[in-house]
VOPAGU-2260 file (C-alpha; in pm, 1 decimal, decimal comma):
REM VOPAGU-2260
SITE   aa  ch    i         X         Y         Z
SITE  UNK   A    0       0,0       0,0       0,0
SITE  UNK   A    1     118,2     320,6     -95,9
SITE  UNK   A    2     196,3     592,0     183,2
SITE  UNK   A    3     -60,4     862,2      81,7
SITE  UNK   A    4    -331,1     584,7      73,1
SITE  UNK   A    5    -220,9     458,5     453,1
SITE  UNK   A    6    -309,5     805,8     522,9
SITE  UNK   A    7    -701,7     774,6     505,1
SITE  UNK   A    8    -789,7     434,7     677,9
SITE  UNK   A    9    -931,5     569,4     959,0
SITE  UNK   A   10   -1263,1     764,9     916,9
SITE  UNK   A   11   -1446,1     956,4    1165,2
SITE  UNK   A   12   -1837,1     871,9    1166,7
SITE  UNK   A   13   -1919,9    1214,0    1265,0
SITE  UNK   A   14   -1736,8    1416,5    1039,2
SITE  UNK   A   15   -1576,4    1155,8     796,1
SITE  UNK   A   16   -1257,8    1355,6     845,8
SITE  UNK   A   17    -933,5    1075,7     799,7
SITE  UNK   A   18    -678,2    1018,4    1013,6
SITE  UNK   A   19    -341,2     803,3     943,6
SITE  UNK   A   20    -357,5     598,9    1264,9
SITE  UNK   A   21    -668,2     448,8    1506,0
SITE  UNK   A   22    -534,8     670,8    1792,9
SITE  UNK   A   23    -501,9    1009,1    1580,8
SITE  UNK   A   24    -869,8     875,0    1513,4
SITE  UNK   A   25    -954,1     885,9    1894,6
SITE  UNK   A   26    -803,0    1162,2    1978,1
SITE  UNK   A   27    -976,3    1358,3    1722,4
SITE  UNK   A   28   -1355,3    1190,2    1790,3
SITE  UNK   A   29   -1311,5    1307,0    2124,3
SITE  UNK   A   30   -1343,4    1645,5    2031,1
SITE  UNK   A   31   -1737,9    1585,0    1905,5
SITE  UNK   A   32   -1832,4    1513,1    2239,0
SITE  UNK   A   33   -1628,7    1796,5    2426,2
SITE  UNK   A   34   -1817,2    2111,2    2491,8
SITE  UNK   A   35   -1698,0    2396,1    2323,2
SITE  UNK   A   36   -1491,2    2626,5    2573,4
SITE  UNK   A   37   -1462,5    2973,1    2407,1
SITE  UNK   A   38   -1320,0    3198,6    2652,9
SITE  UNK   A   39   -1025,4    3167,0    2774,1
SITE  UNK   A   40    -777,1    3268,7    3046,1
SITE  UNK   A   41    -542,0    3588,2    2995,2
SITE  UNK   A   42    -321,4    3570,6    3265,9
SITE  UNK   A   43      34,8    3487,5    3141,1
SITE  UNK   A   44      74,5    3103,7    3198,8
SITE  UNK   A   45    -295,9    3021,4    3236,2
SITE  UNK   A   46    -404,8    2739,7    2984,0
SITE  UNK   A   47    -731,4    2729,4    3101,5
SITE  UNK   A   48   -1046,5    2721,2    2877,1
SITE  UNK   A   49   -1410,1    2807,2    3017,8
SITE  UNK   A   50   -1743,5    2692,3    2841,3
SITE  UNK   A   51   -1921,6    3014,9    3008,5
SITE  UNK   A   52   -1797,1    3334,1    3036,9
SITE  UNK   A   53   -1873,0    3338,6    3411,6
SITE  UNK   A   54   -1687,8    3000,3    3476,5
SITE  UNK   A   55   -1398,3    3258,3    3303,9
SITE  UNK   A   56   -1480,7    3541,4    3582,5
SITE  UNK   A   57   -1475,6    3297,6    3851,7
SITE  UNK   A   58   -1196,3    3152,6    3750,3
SITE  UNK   A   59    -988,5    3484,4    3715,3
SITE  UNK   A   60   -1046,4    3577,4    4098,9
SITE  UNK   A   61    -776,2    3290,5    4177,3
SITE  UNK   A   62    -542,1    3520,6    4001,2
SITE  UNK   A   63    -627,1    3818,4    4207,2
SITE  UNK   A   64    -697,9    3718,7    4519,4
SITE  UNK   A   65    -572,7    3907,3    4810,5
SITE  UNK   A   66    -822,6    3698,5    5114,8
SITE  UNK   A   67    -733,3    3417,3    5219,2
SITE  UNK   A   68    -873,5    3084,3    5120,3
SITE  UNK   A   69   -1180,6    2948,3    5310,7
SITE  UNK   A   70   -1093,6    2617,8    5480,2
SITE  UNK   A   71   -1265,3    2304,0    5606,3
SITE  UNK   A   72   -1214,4    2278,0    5964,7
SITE  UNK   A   73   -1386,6    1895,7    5960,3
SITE  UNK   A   74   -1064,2    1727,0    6137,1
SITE  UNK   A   75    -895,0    1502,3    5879,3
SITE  UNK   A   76   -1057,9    1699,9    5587,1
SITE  UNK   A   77    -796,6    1982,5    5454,4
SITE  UNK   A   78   -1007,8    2132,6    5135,2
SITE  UNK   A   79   -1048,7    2461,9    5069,9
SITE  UNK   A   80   -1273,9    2698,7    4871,1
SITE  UNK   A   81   -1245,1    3035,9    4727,6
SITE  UNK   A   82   -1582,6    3143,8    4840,2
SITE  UNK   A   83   -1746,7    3111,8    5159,3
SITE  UNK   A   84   -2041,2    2959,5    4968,6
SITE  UNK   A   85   -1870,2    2700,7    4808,2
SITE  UNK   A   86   -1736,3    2601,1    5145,6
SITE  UNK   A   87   -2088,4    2592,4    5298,0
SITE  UNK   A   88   -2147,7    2324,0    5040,2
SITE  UNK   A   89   -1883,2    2143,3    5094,0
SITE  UNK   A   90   -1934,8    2120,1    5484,6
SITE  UNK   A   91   -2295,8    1958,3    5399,6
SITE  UNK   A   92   -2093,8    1657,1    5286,8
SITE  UNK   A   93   -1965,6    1597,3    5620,8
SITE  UNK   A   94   -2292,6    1713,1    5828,1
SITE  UNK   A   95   -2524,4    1509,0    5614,1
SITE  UNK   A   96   -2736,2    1819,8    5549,9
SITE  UNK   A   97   -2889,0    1795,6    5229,9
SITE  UNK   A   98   -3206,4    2124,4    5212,9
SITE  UNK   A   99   -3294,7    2134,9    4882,9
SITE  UNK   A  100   -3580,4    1874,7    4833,0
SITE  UNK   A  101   -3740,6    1806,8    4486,6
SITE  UNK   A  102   -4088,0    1870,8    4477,3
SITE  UNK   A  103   -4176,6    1652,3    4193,0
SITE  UNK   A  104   -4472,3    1361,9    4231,0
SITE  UNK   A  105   -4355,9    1163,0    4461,0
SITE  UNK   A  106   -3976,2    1193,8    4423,4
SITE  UNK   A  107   -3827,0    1336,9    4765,4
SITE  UNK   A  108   -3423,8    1339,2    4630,7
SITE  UNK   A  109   -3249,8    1603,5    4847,0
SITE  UNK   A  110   -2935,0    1813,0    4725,4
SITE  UNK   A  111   -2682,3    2023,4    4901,1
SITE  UNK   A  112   -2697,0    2303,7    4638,4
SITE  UNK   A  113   -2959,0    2434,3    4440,6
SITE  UNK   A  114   -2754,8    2380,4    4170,5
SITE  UNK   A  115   -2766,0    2011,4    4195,7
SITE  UNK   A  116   -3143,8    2041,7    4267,1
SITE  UNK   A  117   -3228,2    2222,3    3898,2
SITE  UNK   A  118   -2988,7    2009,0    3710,3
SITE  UNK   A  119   -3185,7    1685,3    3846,3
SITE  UNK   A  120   -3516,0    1832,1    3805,0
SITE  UNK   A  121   -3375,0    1788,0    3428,8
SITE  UNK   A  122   -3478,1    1503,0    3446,8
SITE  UNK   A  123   -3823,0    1471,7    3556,4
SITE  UNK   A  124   -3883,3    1763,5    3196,6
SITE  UNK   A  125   -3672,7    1523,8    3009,9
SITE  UNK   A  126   -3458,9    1803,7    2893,2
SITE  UNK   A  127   -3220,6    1663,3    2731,7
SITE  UNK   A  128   -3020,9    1907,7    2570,9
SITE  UNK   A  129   -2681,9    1742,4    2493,7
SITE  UNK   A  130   -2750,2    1497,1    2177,1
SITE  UNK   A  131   -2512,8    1283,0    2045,2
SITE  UNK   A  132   -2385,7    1427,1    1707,3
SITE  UNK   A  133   -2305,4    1097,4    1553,2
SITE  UNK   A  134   -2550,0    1053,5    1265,7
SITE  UNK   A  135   -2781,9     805,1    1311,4
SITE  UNK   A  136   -2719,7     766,7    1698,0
SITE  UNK   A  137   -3072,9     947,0    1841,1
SITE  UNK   A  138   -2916,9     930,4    2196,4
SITE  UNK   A  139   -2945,1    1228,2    2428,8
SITE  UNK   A  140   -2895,1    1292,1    2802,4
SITE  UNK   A  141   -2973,4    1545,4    3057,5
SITE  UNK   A  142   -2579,3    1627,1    3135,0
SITE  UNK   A  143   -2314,3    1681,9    2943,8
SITE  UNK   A  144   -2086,2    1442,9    3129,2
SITE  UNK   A  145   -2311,1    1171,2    3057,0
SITE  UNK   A  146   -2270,3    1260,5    2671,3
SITE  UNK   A  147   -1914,5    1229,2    2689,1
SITE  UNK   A  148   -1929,8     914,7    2884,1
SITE  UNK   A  149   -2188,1     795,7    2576,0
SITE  UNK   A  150   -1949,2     889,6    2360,7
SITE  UNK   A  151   -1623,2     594,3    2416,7
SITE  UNK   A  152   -1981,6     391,1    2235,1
SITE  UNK   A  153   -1861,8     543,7    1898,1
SITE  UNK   A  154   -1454,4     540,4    1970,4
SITE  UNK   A  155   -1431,7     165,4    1851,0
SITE  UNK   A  156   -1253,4      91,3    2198,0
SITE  UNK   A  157   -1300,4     -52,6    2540,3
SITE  UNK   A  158   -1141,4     154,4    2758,8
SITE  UNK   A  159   -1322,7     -16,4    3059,5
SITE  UNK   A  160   -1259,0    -407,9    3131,1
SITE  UNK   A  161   -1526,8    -587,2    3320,2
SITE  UNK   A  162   -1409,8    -688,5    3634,4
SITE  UNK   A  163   -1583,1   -1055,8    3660,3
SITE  UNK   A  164   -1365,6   -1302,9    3470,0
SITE  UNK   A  165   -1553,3   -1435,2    3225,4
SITE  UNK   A  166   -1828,2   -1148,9    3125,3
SITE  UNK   A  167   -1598,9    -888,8    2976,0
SITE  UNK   A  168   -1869,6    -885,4    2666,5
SITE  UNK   A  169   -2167,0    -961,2    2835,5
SITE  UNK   A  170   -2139,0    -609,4    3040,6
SITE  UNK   A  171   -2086,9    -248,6    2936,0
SITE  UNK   A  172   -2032,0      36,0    3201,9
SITE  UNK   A  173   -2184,9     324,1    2934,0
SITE  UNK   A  174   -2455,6     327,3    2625,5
């Protein structure tokens, strides 16, 4: 085989775009499921890429901040926040304290942020706003991490080995 036809024998079903190896291929199909992150960091030696521009603003504040960090004072727990806020969340995981109740029929889950409560209640609208983009697919989910976890379906690998000896294709950890 000639070398400029080795180049093309790997295809990508979303955008048929060709790659020369299988993990070129992967590396590449990975970016369909990835959420765009437009805004990025400024500050000289910051890499960091933000899907929201407020993720970018809250971000930014680590570079500038004069107050100290808020810390967990939960003995054997040493985390620490850059708002009091996020803190307050954080200590719920240790107290057990969970205030925000869904109201839906006859569900009852509890949540330590609001947050957490409005992305469940996703799922009780079936919003499902992050659709796979492979053609043909028709899969959608409610978060985008569950998209990306989805989305090793379409790589042509198993990244994850069952562990029971003996099932390893009679289980799958993501559809």
């Amino acid at each position: 085989m000639k070398a400029h036809e080795q180049e093309s024998l790997f295809k990508c079903e979303v955008c048929a775009e060709r790659f020369p190896t299988h993990a070129k291929l992967s590396s590449h199909q990975r970016s369909h499921f990835e959420p765009e992150r437009p805004y990025k960091c400024d500050f000289p030696g910051c890499e960091k890429t933000f899907i929201t521009v407020s993720a970018l603003f809250s971000h930014n504040r680590a570079h500038f901040r004069e107050q100290e960090l808020f810390s967990c004072s939960f003995p054997g727990c040493s985390k620490q926040y850059d708002k009091a806020c996020r803190l307050k969340i954080h200590l719920r995981s240790h107290t057990g304290e969970r205030p925000f109740i869904c109201d839906s029929d006859s569900c009852g889950w509890t949540f330590t942020s609001m947050s957490k409560l409005l992305r469940h209640k996703r799922k009780h609208d079936d919003d499902r706003r992050f659709p796979c983009p492979v053609e043909g697919c028709g899969k959608s989910f409610t978060r985008a991490e569950h998209l990306k976890g989805h989305s090793v379906t379409h790589l042509g690998t198993k990244p994850f080995a069952c562990p029971v000896e003996g099932l390893n294709s009679l289980c799958c950890f993501f559809s």
